[in-house]
Predicted model as a PDB file, atoms N, CA, C, CB and O in Angstrom, pLDDT in the B-factor column:
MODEL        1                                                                  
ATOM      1  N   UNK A   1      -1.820  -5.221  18.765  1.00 95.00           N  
ATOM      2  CA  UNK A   1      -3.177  -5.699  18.871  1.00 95.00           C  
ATOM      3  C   UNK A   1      -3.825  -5.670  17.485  1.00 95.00           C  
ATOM      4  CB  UNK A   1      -3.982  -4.849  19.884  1.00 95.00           C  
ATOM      5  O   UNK A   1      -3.717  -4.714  16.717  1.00 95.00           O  
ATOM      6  N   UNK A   2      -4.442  -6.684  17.250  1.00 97.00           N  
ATOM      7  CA  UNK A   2      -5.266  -6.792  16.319  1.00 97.00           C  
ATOM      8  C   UNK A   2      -6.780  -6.528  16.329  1.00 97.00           C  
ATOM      9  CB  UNK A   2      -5.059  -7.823  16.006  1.00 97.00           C  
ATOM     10  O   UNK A   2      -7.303  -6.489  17.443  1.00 97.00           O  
ATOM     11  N   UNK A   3      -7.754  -6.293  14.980  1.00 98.00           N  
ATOM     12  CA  UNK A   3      -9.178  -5.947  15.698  1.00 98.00           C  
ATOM     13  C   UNK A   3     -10.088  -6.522  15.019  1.00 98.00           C  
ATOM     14  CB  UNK A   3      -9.597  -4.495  15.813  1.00 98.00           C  
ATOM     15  O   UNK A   3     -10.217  -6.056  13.886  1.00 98.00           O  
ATOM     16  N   UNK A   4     -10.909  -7.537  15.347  1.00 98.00           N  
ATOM     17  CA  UNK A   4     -11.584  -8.559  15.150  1.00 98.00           C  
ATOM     18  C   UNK A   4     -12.769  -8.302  15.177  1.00 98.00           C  
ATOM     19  CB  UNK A   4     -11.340  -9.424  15.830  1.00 98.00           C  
ATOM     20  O   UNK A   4     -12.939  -7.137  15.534  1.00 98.00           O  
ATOM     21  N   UNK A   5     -13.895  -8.949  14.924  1.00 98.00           N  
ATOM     22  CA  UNK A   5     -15.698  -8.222  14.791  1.00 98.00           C  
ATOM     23  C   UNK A   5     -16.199  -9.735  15.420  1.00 98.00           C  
ATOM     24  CB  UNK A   5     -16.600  -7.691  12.573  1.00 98.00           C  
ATOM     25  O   UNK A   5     -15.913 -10.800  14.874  1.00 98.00           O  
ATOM     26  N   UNK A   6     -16.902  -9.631  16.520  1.00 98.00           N  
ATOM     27  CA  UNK A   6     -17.888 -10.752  17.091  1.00 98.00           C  
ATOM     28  C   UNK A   6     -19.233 -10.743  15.946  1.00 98.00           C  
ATOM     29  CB  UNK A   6     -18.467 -10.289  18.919  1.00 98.00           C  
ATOM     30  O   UNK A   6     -19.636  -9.879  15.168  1.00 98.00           O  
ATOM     31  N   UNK A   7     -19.559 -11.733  16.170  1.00 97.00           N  
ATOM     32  CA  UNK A   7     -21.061 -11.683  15.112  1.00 97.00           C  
ATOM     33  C   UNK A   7     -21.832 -11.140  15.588  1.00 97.00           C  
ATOM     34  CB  UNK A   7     -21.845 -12.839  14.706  1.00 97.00           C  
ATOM     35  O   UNK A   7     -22.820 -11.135  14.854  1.00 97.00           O  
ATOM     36  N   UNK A   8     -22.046 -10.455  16.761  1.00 97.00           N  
ATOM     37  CA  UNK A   8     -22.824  -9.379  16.647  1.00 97.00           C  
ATOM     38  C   UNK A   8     -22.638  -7.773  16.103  1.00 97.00           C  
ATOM     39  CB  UNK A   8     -23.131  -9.378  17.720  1.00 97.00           C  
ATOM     40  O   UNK A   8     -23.228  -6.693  16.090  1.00 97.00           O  
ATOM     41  N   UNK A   9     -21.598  -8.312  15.743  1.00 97.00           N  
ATOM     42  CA  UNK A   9     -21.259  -7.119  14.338  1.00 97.00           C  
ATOM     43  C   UNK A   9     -20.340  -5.809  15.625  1.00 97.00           C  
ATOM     44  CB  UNK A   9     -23.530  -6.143  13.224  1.00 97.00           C  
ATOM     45  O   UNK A   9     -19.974  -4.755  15.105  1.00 97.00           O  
ATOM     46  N   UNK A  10     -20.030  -6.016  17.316  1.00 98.00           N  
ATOM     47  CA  UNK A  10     -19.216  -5.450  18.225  1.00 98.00           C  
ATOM     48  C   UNK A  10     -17.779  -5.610  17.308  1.00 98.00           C  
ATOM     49  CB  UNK A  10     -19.314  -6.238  19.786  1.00 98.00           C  
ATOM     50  O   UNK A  10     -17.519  -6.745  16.907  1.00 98.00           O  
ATOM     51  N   UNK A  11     -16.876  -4.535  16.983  1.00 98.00           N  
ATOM     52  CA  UNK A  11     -15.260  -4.804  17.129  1.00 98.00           C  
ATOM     53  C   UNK A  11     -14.623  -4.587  18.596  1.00 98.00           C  
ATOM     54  CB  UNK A  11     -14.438  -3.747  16.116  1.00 98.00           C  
ATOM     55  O   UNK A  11     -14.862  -3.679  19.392  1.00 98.00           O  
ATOM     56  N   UNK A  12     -13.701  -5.734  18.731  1.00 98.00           N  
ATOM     57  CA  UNK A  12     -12.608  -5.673  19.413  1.00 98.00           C  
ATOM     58  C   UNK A  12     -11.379  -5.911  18.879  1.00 98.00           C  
ATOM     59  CB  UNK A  12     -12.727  -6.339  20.285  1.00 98.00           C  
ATOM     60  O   UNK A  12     -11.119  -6.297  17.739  1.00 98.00           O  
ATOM     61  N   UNK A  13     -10.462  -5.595  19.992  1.00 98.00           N  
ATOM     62  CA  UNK A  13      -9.203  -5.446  19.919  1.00 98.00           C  
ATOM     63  C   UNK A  13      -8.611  -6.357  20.711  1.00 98.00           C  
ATOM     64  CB  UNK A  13      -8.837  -4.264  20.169  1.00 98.00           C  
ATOM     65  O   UNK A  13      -8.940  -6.161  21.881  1.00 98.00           O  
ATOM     66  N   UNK A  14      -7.645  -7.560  20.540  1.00 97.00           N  
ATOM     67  CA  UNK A  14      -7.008  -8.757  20.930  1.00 97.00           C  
ATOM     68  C   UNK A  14      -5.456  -8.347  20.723  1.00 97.00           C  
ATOM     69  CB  UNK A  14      -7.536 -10.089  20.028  1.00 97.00           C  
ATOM     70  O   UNK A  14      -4.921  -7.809  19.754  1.00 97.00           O  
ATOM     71  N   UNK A  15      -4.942  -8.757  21.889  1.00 97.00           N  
ATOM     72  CA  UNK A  15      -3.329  -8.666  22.214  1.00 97.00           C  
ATOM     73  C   UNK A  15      -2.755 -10.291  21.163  1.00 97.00           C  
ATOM     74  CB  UNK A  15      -2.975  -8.831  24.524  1.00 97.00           C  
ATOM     75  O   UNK A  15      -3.170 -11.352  21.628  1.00 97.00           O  
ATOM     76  N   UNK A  16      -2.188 -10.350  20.331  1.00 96.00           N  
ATOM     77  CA  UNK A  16      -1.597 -11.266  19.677  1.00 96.00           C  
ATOM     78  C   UNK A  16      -0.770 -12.224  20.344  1.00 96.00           C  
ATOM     79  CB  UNK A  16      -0.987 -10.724  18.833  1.00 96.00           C  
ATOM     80  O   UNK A  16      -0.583 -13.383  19.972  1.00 96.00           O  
ATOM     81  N   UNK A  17      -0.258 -11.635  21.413  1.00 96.00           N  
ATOM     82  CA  UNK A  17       0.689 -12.675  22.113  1.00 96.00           C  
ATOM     83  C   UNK A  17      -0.481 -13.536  22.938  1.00 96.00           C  
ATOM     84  CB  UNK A  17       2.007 -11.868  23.249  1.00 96.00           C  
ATOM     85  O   UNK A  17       0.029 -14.606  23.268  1.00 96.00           O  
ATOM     86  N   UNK A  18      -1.526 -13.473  23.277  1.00 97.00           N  
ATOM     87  CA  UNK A  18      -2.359 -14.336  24.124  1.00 97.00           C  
ATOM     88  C   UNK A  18      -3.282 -15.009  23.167  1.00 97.00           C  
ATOM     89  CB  UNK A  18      -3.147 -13.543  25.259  1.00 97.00           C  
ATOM     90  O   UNK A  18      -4.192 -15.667  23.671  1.00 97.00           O  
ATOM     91  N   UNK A  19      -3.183 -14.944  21.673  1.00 97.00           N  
ATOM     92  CA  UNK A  19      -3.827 -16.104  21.097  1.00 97.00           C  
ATOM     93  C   UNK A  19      -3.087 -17.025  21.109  1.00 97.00           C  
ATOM     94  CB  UNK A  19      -4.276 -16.021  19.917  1.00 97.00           C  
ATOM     95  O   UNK A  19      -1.877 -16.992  20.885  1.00 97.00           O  
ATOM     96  N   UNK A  20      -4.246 -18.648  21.574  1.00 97.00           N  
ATOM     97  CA  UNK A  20      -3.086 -20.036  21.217  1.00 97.00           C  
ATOM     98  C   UNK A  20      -3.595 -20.628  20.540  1.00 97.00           C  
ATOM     99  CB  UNK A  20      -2.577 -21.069  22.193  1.00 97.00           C  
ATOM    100  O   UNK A  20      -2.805 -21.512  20.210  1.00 97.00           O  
ATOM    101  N   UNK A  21      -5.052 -20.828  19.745  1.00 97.00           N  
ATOM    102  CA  UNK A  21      -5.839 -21.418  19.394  1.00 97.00           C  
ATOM    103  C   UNK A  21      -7.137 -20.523  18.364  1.00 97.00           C  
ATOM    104  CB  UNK A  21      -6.123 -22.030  20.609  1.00 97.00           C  
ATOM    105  O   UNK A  21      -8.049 -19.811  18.783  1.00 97.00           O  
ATOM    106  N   UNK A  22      -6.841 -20.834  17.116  1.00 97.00           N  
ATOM    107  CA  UNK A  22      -7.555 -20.341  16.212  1.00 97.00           C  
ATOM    108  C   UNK A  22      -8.561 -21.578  15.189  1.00 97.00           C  
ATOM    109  CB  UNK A  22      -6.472 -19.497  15.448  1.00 97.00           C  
ATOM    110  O   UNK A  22      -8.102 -22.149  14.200  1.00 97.00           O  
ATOM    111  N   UNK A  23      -9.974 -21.773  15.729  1.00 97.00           N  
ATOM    112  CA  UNK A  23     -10.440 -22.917  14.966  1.00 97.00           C  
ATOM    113  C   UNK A  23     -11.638 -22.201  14.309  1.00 97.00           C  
ATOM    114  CB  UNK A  23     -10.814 -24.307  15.882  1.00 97.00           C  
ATOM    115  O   UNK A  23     -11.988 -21.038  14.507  1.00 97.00           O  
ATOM    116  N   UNK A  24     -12.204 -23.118  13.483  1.00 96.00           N  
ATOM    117  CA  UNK A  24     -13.296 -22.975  12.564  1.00 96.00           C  
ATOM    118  C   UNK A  24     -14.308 -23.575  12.822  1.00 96.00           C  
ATOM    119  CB  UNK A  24     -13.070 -23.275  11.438  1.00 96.00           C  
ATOM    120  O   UNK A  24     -13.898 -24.726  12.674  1.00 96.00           O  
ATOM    121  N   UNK A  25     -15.775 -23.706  13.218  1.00 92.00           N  
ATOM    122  CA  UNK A  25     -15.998 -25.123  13.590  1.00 92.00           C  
ATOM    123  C   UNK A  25     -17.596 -24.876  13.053  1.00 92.00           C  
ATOM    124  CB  UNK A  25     -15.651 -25.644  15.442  1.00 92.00           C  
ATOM    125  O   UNK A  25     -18.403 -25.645  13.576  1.00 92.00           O  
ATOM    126  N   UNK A  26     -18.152 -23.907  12.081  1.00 91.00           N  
ATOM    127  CA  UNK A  26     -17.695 -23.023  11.322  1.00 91.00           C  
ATOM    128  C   UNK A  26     -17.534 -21.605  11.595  1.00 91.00           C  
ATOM    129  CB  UNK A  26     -18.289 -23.144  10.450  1.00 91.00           C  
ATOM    130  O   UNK A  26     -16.936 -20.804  10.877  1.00 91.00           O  
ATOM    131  N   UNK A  27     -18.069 -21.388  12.599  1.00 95.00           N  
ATOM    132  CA  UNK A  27     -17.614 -19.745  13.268  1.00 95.00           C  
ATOM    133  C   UNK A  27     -16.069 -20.057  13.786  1.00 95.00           C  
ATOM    134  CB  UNK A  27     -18.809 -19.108  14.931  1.00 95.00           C  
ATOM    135  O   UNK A  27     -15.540 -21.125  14.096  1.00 95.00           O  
ATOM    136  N   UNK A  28     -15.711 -19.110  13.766  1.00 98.00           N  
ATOM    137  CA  UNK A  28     -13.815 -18.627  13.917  1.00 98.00           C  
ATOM    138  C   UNK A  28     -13.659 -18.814  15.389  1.00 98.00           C  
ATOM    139  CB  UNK A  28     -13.253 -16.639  13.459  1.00 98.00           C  
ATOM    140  O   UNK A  28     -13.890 -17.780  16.016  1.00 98.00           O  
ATOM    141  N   UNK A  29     -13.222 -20.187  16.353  1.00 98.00           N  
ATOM    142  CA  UNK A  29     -13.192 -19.578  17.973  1.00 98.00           C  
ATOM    143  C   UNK A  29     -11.957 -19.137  18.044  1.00 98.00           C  
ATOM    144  CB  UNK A  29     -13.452 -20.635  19.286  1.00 98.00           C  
ATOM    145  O   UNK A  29     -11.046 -19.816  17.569  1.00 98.00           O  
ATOM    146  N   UNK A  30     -11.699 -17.826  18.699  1.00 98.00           N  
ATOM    147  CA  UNK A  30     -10.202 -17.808  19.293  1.00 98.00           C  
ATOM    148  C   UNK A  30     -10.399 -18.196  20.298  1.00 98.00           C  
ATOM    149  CB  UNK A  30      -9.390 -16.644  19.423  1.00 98.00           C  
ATOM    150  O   UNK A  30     -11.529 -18.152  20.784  1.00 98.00           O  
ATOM    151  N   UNK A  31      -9.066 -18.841  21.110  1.00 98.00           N  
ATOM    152  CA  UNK A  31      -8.960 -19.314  22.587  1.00 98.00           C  
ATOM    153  C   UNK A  31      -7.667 -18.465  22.810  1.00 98.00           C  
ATOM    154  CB  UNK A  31      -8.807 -21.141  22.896  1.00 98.00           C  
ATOM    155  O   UNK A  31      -6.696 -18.212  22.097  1.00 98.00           O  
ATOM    156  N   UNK A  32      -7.952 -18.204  23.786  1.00 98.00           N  
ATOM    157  CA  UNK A  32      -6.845 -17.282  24.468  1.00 98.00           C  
ATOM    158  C   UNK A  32      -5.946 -17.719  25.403  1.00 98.00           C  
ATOM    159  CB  UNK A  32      -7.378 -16.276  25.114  1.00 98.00           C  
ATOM    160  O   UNK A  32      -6.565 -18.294  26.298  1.00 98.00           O  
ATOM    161  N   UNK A  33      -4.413 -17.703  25.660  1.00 97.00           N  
ATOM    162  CA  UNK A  33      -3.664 -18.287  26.530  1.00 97.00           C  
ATOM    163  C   UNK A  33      -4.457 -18.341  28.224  1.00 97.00           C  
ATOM    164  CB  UNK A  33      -2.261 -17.449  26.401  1.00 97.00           C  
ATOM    165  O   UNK A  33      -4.217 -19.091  29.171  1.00 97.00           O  
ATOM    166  N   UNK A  34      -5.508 -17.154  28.074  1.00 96.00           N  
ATOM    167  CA  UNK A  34      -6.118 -17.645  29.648  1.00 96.00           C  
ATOM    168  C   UNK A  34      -7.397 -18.054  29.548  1.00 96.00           C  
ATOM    169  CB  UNK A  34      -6.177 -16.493  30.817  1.00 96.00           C  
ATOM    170  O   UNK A  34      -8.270 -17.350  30.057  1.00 96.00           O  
ATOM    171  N   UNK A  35      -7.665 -18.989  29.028  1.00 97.00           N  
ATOM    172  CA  UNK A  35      -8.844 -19.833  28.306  1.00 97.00           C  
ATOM    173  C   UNK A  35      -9.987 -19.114  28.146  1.00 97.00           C  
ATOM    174  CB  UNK A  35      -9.277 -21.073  29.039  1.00 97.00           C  
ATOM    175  O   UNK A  35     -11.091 -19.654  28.220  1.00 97.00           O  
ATOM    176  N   UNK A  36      -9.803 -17.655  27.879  1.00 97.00           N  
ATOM    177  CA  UNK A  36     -11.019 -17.033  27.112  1.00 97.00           C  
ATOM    178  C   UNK A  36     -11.311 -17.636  25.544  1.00 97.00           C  
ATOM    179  CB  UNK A  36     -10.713 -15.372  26.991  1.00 97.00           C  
ATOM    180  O   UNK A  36     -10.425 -17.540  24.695  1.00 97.00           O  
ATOM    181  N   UNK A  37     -12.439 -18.177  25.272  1.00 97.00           N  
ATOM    182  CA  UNK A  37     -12.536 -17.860  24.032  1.00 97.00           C  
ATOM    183  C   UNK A  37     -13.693 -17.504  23.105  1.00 97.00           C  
ATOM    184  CB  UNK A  37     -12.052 -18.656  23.635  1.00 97.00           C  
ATOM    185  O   UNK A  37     -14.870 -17.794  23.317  1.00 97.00           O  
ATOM    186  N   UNK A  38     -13.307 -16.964  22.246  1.00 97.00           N  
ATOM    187  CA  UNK A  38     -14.227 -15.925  21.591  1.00 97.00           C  
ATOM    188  C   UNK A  38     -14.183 -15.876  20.461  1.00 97.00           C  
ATOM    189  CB  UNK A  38     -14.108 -14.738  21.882  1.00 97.00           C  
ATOM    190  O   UNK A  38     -13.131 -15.879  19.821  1.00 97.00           O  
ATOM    191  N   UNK A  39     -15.633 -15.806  19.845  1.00 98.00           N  
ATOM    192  CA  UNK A  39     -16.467 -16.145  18.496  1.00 98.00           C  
ATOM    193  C   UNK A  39     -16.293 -14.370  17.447  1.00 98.00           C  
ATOM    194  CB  UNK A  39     -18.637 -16.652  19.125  1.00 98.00           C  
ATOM    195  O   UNK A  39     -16.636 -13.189  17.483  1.00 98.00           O  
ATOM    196  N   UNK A  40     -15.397 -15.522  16.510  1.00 98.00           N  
ATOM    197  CA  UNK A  40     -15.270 -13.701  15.772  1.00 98.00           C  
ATOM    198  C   UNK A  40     -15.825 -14.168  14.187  1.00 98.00           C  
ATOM    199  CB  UNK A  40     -13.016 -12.769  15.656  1.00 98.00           C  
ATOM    200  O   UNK A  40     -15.360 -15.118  13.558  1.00 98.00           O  
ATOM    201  N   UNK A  41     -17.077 -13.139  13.652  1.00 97.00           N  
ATOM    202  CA  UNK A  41     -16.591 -13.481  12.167  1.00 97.00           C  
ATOM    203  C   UNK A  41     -15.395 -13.530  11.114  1.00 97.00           C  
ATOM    204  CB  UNK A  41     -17.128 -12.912  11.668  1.00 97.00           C  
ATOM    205  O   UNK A  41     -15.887 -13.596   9.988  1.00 97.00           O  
ATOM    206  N   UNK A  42     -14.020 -13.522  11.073  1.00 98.00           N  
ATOM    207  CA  UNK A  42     -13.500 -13.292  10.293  1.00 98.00           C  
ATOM    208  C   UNK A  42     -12.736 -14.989  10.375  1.00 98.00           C  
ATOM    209  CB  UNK A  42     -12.856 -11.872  10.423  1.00 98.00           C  
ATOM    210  O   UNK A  42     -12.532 -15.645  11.397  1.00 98.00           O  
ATOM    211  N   UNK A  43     -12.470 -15.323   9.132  1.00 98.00           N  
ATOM    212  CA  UNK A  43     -12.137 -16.744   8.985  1.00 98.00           C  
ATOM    213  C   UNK A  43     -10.931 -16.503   9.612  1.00 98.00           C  
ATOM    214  CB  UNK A  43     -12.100 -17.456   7.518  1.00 98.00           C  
ATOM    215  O   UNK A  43     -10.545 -15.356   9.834  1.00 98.00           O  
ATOM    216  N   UNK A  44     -10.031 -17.917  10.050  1.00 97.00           N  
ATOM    217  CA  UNK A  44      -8.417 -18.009  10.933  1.00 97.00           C  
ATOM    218  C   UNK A  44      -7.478 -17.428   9.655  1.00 97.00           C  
ATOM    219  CB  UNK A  44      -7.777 -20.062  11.529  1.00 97.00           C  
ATOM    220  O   UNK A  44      -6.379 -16.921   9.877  1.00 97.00           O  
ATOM    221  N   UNK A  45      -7.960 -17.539   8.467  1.00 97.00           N  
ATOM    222  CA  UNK A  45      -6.666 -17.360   7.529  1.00 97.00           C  
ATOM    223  C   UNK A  45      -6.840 -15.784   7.706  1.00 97.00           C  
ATOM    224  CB  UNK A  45      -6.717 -18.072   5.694  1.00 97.00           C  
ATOM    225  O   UNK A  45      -6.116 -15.180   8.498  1.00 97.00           O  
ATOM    226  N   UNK A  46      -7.577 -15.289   7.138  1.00 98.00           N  
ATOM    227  CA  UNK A  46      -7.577 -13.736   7.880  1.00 98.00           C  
ATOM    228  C   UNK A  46      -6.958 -12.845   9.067  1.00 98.00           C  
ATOM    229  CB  UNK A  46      -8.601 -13.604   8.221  1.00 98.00           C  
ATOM    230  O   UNK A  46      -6.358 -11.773   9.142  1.00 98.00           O  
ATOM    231  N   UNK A  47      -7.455 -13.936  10.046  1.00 98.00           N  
ATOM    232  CA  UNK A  47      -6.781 -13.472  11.314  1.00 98.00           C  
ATOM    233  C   UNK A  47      -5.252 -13.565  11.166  1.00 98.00           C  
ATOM    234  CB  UNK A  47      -7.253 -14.345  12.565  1.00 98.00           C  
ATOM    235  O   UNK A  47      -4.517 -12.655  11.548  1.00 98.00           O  
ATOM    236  N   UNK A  48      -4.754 -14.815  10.539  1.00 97.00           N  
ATOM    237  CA  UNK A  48      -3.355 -15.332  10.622  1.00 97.00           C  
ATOM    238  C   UNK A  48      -2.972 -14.071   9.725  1.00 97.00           C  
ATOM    239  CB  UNK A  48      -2.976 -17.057  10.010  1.00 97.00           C  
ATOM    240  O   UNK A  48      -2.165 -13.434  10.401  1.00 97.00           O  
ATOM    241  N   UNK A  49      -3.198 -13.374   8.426  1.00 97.00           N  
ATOM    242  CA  UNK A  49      -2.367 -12.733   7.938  1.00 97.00           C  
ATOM    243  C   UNK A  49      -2.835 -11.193   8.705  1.00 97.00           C  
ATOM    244  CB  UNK A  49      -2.367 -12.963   6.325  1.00 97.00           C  
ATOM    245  O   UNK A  49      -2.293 -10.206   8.209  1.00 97.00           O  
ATOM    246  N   UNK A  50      -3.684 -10.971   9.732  1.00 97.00           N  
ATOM    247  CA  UNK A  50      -3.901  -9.664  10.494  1.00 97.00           C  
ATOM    248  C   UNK A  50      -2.477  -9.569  11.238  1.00 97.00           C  
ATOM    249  CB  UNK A  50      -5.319  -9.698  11.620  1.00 97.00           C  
ATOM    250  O   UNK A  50      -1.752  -8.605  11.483  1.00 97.00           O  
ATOM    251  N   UNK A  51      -2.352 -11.036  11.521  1.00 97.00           N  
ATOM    252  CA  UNK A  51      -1.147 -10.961  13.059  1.00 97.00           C  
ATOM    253  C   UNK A  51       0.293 -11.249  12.562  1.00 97.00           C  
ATOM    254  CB  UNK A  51      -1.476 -12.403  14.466  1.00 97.00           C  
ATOM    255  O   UNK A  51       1.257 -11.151  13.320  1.00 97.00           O  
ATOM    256  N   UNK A  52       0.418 -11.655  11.085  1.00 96.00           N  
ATOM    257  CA  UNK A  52       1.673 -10.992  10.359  1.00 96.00           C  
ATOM    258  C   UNK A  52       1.800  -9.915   9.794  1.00 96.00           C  
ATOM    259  CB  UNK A  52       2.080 -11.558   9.512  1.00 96.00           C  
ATOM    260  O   UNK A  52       2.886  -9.584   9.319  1.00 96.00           O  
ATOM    261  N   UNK A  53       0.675  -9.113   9.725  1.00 95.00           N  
ATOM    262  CA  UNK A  53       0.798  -7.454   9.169  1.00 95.00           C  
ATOM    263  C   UNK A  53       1.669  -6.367  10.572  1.00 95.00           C  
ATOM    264  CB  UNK A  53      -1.311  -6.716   8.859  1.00 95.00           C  
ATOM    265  O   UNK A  53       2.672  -5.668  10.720  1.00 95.00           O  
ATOM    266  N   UNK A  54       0.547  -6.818  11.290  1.00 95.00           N  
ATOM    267  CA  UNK A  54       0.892  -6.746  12.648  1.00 95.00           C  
ATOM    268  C   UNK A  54       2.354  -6.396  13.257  1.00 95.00           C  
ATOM    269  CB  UNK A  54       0.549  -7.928  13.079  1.00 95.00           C  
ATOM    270  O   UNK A  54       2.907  -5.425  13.775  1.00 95.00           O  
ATOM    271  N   UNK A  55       2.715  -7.938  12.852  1.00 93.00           N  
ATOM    272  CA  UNK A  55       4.178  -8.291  13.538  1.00 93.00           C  
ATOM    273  C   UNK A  55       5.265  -7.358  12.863  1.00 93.00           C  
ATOM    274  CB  UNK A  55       4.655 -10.008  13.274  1.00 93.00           C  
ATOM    275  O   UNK A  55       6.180  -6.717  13.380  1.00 93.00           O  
ATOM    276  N   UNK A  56       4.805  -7.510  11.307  1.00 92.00           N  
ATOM    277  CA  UNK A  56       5.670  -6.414  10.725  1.00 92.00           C  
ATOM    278  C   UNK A  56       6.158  -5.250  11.289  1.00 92.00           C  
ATOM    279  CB  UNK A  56       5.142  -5.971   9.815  1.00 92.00           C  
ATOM    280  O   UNK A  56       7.277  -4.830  11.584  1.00 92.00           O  
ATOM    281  N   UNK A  57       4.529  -4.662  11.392  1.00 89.00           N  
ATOM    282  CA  UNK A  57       4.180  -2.994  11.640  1.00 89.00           C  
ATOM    283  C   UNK A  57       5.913  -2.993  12.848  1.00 89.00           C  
ATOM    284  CB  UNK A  57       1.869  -2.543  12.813  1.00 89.00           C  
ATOM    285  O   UNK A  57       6.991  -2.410  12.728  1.00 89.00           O  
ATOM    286  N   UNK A  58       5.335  -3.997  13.943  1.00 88.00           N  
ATOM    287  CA  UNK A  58       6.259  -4.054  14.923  1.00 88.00           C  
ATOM    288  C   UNK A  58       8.000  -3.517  14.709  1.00 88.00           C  
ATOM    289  CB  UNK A  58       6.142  -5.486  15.248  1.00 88.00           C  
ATOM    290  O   UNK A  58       8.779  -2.614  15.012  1.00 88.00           O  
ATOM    291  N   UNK A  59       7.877  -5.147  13.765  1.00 82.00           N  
ATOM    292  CA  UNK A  59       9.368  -5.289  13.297  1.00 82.00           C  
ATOM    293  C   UNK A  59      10.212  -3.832  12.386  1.00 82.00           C  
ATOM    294  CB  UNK A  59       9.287  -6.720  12.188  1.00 82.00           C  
ATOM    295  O   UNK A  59      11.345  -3.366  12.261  1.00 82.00           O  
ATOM    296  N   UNK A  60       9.120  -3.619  12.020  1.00 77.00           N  
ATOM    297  CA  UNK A  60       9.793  -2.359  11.082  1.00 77.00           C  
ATOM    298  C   UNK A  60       9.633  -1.282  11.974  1.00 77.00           C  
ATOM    299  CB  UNK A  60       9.018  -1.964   9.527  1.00 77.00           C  
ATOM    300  O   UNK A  60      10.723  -0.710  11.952  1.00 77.00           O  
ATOM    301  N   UNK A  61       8.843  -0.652  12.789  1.00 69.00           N  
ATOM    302  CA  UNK A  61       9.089   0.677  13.807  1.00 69.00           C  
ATOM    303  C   UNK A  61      10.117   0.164  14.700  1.00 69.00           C  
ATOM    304  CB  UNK A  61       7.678   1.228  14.771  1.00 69.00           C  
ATOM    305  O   UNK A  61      10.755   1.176  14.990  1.00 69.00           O  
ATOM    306  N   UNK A  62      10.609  -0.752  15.262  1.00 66.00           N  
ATOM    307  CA  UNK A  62      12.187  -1.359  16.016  1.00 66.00           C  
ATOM    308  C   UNK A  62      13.361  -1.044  15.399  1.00 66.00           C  
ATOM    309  CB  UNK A  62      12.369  -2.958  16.074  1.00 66.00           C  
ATOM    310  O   UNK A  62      14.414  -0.743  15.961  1.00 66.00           O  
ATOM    311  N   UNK A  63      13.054  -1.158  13.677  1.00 66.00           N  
ATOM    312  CA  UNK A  63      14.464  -0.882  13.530  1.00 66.00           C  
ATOM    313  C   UNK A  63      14.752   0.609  12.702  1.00 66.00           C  
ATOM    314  CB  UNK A  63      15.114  -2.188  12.715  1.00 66.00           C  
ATOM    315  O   UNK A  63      15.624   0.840  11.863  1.00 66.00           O  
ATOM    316  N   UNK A  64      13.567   1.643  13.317  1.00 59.00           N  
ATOM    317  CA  UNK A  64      14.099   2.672  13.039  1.00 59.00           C  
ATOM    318  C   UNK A  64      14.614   3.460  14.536  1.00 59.00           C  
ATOM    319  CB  UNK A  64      13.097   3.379  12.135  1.00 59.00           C  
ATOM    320  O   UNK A  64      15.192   4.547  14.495  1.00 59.00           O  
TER     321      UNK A  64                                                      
ENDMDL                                                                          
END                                                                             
């Protein structure tokens, strides 16, 4: 999970496998595989390198 800030300045926490849709339009919408979607300040390029830090973290605690 990754953790994202709504513009009302709330953090949450988003499961990575249920994002499908990351736009700008100019607030950040995520859309979620079950058509939630939700207004975060942090731009998509941000998010995109949150959810390859992420994947890492993953990939590297698997192969110990």
């Amino acid at each position: 999970m990754i953790t994202l800030t709504r513009l009302n300045g709330e953090r949450i926490m988003i499961n990575v496998d249920l994002i499908e849709l990351l736009e700008e339009t100019p607030d950040t919408v995520v859309t979620l595989t079950t058509g939630r979607k939700l207004v975060v300040k942090e731009p998509s390029r941000r998010i995109r390198d949150k959810i390859i830090q992420f994947r890492k973290r993953c990939s590297t605690q698997l192969k110990k």
